[in-house]
C-alpha positions as CSV (number, residue, x, y, z in Angstrom):
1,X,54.2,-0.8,-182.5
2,X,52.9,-1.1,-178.7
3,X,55.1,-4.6,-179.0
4,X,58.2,-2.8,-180.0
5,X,58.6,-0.7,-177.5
6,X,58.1,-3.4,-174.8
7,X,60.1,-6.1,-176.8
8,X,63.1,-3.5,-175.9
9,X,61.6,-2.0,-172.2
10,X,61.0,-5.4,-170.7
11,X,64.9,-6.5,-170.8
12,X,65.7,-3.6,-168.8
13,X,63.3,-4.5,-166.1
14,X,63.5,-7.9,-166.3
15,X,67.2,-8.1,-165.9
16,X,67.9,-5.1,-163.6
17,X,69.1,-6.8,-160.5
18,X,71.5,-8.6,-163.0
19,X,72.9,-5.7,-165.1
20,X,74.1,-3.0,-162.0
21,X,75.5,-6.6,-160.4
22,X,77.1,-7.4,-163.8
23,X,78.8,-3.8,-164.0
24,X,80.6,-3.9,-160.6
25,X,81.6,-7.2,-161.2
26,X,83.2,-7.2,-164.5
27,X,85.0,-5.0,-166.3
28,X,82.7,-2.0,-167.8
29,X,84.9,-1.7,-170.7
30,X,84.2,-5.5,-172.1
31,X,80.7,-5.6,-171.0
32,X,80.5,-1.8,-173.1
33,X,82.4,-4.3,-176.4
34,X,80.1,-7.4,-175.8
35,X,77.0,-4.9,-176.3
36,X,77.9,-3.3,-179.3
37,X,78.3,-6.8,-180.8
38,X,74.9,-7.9,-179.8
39,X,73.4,-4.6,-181.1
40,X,75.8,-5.5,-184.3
41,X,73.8,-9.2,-184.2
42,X,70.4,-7.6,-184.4
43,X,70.5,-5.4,-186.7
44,X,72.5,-7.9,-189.2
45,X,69.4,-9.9,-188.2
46,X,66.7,-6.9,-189.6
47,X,68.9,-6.8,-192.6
48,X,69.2,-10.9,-193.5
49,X,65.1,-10.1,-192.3
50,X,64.9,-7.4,-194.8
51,X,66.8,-9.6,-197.6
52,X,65.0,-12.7,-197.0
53,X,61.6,-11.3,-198.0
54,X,60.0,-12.8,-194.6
55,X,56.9,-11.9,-192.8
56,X,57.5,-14.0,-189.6
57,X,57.0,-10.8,-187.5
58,X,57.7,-12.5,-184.0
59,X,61.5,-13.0,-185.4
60,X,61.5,-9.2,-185.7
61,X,60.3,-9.2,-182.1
62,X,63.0,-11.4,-181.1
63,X,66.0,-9.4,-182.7
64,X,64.4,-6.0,-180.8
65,X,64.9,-8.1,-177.4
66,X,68.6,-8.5,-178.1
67,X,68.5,-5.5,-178.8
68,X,66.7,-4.7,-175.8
69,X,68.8,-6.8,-173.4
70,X,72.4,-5.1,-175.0
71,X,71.1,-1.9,-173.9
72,X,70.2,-3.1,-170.6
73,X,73.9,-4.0,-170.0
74,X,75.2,-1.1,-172.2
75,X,73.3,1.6,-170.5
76,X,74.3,0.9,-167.3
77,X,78.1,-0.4,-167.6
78,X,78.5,3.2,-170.2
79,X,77.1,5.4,-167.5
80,X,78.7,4.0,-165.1
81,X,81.8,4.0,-166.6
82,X,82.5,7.6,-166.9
83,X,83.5,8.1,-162.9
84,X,86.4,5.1,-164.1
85,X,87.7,7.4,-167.2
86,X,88.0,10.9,-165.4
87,X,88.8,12.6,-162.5
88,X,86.5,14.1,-159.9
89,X,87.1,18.0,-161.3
90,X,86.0,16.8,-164.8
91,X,83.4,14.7,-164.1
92,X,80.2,17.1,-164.0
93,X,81.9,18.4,-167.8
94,X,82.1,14.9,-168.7
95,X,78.0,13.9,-167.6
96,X,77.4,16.6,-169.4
97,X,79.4,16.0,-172.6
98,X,77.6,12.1,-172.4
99,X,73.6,13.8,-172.1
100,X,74.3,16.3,-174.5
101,X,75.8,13.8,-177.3
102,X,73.0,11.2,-176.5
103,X,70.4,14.3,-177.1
104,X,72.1,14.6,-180.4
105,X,71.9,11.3,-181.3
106,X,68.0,11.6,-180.3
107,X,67.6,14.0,-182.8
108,X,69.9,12.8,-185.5
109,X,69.4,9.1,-185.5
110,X,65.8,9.1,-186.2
111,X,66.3,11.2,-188.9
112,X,68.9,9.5,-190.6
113,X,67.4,6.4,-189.9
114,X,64.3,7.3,-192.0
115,X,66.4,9.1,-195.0
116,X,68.4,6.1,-195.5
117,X,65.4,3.7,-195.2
118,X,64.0,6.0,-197.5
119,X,66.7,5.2,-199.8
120,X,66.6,1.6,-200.0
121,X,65.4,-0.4,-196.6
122,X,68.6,-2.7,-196.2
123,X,71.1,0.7,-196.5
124,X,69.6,1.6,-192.6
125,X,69.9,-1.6,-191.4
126,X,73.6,-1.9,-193.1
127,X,75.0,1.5,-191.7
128,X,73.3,0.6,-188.8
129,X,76.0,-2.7,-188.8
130,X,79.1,-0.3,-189.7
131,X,78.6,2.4,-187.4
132,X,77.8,-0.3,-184.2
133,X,81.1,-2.3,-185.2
134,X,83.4,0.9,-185.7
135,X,81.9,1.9,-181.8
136,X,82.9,-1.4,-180.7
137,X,86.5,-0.9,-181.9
138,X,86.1,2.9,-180.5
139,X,86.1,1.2,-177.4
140,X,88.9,-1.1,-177.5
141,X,91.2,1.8,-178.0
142,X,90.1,3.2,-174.2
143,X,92.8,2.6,-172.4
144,X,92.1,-0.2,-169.7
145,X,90.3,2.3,-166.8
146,X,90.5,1.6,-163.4
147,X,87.5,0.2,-162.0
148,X,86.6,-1.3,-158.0
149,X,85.4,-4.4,-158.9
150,X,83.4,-6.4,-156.7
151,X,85.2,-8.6,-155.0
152,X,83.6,-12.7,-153.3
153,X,80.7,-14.3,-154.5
154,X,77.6,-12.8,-155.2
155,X,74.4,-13.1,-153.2
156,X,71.7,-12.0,-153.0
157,X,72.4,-9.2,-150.7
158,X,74.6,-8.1,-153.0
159,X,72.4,-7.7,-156.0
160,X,70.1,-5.8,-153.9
161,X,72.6,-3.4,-152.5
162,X,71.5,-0.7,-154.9
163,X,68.0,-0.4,-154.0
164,X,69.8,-0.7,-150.3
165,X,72.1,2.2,-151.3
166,X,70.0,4.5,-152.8
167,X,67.0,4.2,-149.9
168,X,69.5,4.9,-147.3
169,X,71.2,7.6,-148.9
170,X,68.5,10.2,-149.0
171,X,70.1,12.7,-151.7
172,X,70.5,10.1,-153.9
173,X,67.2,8.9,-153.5
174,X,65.8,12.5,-153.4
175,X,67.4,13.4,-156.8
176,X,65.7,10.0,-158.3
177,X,62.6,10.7,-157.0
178,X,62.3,14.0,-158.0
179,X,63.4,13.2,-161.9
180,X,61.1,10.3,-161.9
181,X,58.0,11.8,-160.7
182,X,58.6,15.3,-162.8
183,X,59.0,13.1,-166.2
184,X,55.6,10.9,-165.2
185,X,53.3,14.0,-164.6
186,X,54.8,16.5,-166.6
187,X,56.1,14.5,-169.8
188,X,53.6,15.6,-173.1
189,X,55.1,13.8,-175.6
190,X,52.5,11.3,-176.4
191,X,50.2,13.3,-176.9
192,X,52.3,16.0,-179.4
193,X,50.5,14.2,-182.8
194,X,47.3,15.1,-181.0
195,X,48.4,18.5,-180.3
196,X,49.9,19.1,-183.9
197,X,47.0,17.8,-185.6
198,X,43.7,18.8,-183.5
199,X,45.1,21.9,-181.8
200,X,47.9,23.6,-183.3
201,X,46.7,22.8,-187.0
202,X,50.4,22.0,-188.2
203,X,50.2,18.2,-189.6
204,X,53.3,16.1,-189.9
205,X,55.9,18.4,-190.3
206,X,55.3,20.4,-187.3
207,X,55.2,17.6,-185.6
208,X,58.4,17.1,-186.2
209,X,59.3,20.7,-184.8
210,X,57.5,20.0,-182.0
211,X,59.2,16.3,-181.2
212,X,62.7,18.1,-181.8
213,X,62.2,21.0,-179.8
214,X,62.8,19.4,-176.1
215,X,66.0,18.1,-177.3
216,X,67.4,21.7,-179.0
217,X,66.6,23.1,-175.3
218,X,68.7,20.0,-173.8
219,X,71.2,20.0,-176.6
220,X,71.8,24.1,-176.0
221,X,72.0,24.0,-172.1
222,X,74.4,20.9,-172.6
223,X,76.8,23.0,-174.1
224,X,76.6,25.3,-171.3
225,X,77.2,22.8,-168.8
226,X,79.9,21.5,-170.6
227,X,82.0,24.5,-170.6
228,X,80.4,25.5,-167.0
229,X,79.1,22.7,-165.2
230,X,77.0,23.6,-161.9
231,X,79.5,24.3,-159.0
232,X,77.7,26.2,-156.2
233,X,73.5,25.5,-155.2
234,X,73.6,22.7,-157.0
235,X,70.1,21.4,-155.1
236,X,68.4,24.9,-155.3
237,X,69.8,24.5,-158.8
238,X,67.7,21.7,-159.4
239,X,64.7,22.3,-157.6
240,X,64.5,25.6,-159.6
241,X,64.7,23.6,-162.8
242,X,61.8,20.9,-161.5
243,X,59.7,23.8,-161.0
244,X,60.2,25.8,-164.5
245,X,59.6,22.5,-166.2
246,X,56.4,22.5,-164.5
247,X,55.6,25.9,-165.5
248,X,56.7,25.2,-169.5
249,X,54.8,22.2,-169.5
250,X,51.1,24.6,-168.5
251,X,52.5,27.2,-170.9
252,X,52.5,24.2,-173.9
253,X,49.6,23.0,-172.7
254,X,47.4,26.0,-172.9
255,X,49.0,27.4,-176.3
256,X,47.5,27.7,-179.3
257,X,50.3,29.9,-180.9
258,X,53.2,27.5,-182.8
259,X,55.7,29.4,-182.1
260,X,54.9,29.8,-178.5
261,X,54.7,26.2,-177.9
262,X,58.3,25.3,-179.8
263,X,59.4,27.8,-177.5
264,X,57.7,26.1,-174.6
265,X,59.4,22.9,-175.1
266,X,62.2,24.0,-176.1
267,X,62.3,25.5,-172.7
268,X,61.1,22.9,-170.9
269,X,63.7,20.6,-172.4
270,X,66.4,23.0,-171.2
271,X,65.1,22.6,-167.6
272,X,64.9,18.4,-167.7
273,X,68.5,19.1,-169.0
274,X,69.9,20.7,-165.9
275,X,67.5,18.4,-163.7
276,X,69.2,15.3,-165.6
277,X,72.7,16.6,-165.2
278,X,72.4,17.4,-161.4
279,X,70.8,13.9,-161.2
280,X,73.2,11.8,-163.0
281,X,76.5,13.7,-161.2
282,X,75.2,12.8,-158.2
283,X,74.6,9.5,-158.8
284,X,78.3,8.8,-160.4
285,X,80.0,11.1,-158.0
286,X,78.4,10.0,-155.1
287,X,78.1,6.3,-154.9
288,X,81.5,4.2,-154.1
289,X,82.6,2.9,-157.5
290,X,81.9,-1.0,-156.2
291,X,78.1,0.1,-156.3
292,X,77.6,2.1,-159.2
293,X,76.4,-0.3,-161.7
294,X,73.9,-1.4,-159.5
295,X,72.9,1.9,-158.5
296,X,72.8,3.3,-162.1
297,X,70.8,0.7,-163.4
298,X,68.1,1.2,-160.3
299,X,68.3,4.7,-161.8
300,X,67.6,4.0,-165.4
301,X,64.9,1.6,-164.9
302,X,63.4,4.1,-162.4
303,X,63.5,6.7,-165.4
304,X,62.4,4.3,-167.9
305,X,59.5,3.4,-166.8
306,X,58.5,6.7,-165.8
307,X,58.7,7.3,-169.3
308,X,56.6,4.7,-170.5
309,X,54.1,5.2,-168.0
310,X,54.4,8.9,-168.3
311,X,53.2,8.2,-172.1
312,X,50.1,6.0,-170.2
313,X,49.4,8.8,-167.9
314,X,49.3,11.5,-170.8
315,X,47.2,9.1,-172.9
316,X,44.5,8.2,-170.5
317,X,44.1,11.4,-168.9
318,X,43.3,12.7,-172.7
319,X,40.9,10.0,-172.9
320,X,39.2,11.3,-170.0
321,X,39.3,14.4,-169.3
322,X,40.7,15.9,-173.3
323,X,44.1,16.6,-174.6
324,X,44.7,20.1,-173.0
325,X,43.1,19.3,-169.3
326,X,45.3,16.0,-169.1
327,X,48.9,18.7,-170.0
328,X,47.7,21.3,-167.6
329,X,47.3,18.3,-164.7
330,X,50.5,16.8,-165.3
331,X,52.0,20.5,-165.0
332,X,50.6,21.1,-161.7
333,X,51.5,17.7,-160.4
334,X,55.0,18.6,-161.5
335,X,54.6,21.9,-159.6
336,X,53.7,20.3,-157.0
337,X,55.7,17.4,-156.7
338,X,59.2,20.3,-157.1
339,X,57.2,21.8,-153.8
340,X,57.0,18.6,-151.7
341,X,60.4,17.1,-152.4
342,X,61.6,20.5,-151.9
343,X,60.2,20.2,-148.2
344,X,61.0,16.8,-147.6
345,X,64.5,16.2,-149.1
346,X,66.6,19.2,-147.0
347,X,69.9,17.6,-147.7
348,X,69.2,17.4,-151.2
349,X,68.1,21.3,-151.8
350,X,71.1,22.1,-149.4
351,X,73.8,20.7,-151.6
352,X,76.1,23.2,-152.7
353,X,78.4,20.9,-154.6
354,X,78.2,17.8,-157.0
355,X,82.1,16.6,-156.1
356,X,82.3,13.5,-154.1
357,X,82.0,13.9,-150.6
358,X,84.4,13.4,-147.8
C-alpha cells in the first residue's frame, strides 16, 4: 500500500520542472485530452490485470505510474487552464466551482469505487474506462481557449522560471508557504483509524464519518464561494482561516465526544477551503499566463508533499509522543506558523482583492 501511493507521488516530483514547462508551451487543452487517455490506458490495464488472473504485482505498480505521470501533466495543464476559459470577474467563482467539484469527487469516487468493486472487481475498473473516455470527449467540445504560449526554445532558465517567479513574488510565495506549512503540522488524517478505533470507540464506520467530514466542511463553503467568492480582505481573509484551522485541529485532537470531533473537522475543512481558494486565485490570477503552468505545478508539488509528509509527521509524532500529543502539536505549529507568516508576509495580509493586478 506504502508502494501505491509513491508509484503515483513520485511522477509528480520527478517530472515537475517538465510538466509547468509543458503547460506553457503547449496547448492546455490537448495536454488535458492526452491525460485522460493515459488514465483510460491504466485502468484498461487493471482490468486486462483483473481478467487475466495474474499476480505479477510490479505490473500493477507500473499501470499506477502512468497513472501517476497523467496526473502530473493533468493537474497542472487543468488548473492552469481555468484563467484561459474565463474572464478575470468570474475567475474566483470559477476556482471555486473546480475545488468544490474535486471535493465531491473526494467523497464520491471512493465510495463508488468500492460499491462497484464490491459488485464484481472488473465493473470498477470498466466504469472507471467509460467515465475517463466520455471526460476526454468532454473536453474536445471546449472551445479552443486562448492561451500565451511560450514562445523560442526552452532552456533551462526557462524551466526554472517558476521557482524564479514565485520567490520573487512575495504574495505568491507567502500564500504557498502558508498552505503548505498549515497542511504539514496541522493535517490529522493519518492518524483518524487510530482515533476511531483507540479513542473515539467508533470502528469502521465512523471512520468513515470522520474521513468525510473535512470534505462536507469544504464541499459547504464551496458553495458559498461560488455564489460569493471573497472580494474585499482577501489576506486577513486567509490568515483568519490558517488560524481557525489551527484551533479545529486542538479541538479534534483533544475530543473524546463523536459528535464534537465530526464537527471539528468538519470545521476545519471549511477553513482549508477558504485558505485553498485564496491560494489558488492568487496563483491563476496573478502570474502572467506564459508562467502559469510552471508556477501551478511548483504549487502542487509543494502541496503534495506536504501532504505526504504531513501523514509522516502525524505518524511519527504518535509513535513518540501518543496519538493525541502528536494532534495538539501540529495544532499549535499551525497556530503558530498563521502568526509568523502573518508578521512576515505584509503584502500578503494587506491584499484586499484577488483580481489581477495592474
Amino acid at each position: 500500500l506504502a508502494f501505491v501511493g509513491l508509484s503515483q507521488f513520485l511522477p509528480s516530483l520527478l517530472l515537475v520542472l517538465i510538466t509547468g514547462a509543458v503547460a506553457d508551451k503547449f496547448s492546455r487543452r490537448n495536454i488535458i485530452v492526452i491525460c485522460f487517455v493515459m488514465e483510460t490506458v491504466s485502468a484498461g490495464g487493471l482490468l486486462y490485470f483483473t481478467l487475466s488472473g495474474s499476480d505479477n504485482i510490479l505490473i500493477i505498480f507500473a499501470l499506477l505510474a502512468v497513472l501517476g505521470t497523467a496526473r502530473a501533466f493533468y493537474n497542472t495543464a487543468r488548473q492552469a487552464i481555468i484563467a484561459n476559459l474565463v474572464s478575470v470577474p468570474l475567475l474566483a467563482s470559477a476556482i471555486a466551482l473546480s475545488v468544490t467539484a474535486n471535493q465531491i469527487a473526494t467523497i464520491v469516487g471512493p465510495v463508488l469505487g468500492g460499491l462497484l468493486f464490491g459488485i464484481l472487481p472488473e465493473l470498477a475498473y470498466s466504469v472507471s474506462v467509460v467515465l475517463l473516455l466520455c471526460g476526454a470527449l468532454f473536453v474536445l467540445f471546449i472551445p479552443r481557449p486562448t492561451q500565451e504560449l511560450e514562445a523560442g526554445h526552452t532552456y533551462w532558465t526557462t524551466i526554472v522560471a517558476g521557482f524564479k517567479y514565485i520567490w520573487t513574488v512575495k504574495i505568491v510565495l507567502g500564500a504557498i508557504s502558508l498552505d503548505m506549512c498549515a497542511v504539514l503540522l496541522g493535517g490529522a488524517t493519518a492518524l483518524m483509524p487510530i482515533y476511531a478505533r483507540d479513542i473515539l470507540d467508533i470502528g469502521p464506520t465512523g471512520l468513515g464519518f470522520l474521513k468525510a467530514a473535512p470534505a462536507m466542511g469544504a464541499i459547504i463553503i464551496g458553495f458559498v464561494l461560488i455564489s460569493f467568492p471573497i472580494r474585499r480582505n482577501a489576506g486577513k481573509k486567509m490568515f483568519a482561516a490558517v488560524f481557525l484551522f489551527g484551533i479545529f485541529t486542538l479541538i479534534f485532537a483533544i475530543s473524546k465526544t463523536v459528535w464534537i470531533s465530526i464537527m471539528a473537522l468538519a470545521l476545519a475543512g471549511s477553513c482549508d477551503m477558504v485558505s485553498v481558494f485564496v491560494r489558488n486565485t492568487l496563483i491563476q490570477a496573478w502570474t502572467p499566463d506564459s508562467l502559469r503552468g510552471r508556477v501551478t505545478s511548483v504549487s502542487q508539488l509543494f502541496i503534495g508533499a506536504s501532504n505526504e509528509l504531513g501523514a509522516f509527521r502525524a505518524g511519527t509524532s504518535a509513535a513518540l509522543i501518543g496519538t493525541i500529543p502528536a494532534v495538539v502539536v501540529g495544532g499549535i505549529g499551525t497556530l503558530a506558523v498563521s502568526v509568523l507568516w502573518f508578521r512576515c508576509f505584509p503584502d500578503l495580509r494587506n491584499i484586499q482583492h484577488l483580481d489581477r493586478p495592474d
